[in-house]
C-alpha positions, 0 to 999 in steps of 0.5 A: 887661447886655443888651449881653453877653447879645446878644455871649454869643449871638454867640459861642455861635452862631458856636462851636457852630452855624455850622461853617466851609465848610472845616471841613464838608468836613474832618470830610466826608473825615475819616469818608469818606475813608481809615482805616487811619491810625485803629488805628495812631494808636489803637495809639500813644495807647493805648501811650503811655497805658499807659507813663504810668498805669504810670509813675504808679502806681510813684511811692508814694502816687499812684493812676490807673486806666487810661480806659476810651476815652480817653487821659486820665490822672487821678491820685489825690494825696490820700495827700500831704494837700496844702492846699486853695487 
């Protein structure tokens, strides 16, 4: 047992707490650097967010709000009365 609990620290340390030295300087000029890329890649996952929630709203019997700050889509099947697992 305390074998997985030292390995689970490990883990835990080196995906959370120790980013690489690339990824420092990645997420350093990613806020710094150039942003106008940023609106036209927000406009085009919005865009394709809005085909698919419409998409999803004309099939009968599915529901989907839009999300507000994301680009998640997470439809409402329980009109098909599906068996549980």
């Amino acid at each position: 047992m305390l074998k997985i609990l030292v390995a689970t620290a490990k883990l835990l340390s080196h995906s959370v707490g120790c980013s690489a030295h690339f990824t420092q300087y990645a997420g350093y000029e990613a806020i710094t650097g150039q942003q106008e890329w940023v609106d036209e890649m927000v406009a085009v996952c919005q865009q394709r967010r809005d085909v698919l929630i419409s998409g999803l709203n004309s099939i009968p019997g599915v529901r989907c709000r839009k999300a507000m700050g994301a680009f998640y889509a997470f439809p409402n099947i329980k009109s098909f009365n599906l068996p549980s697992a």
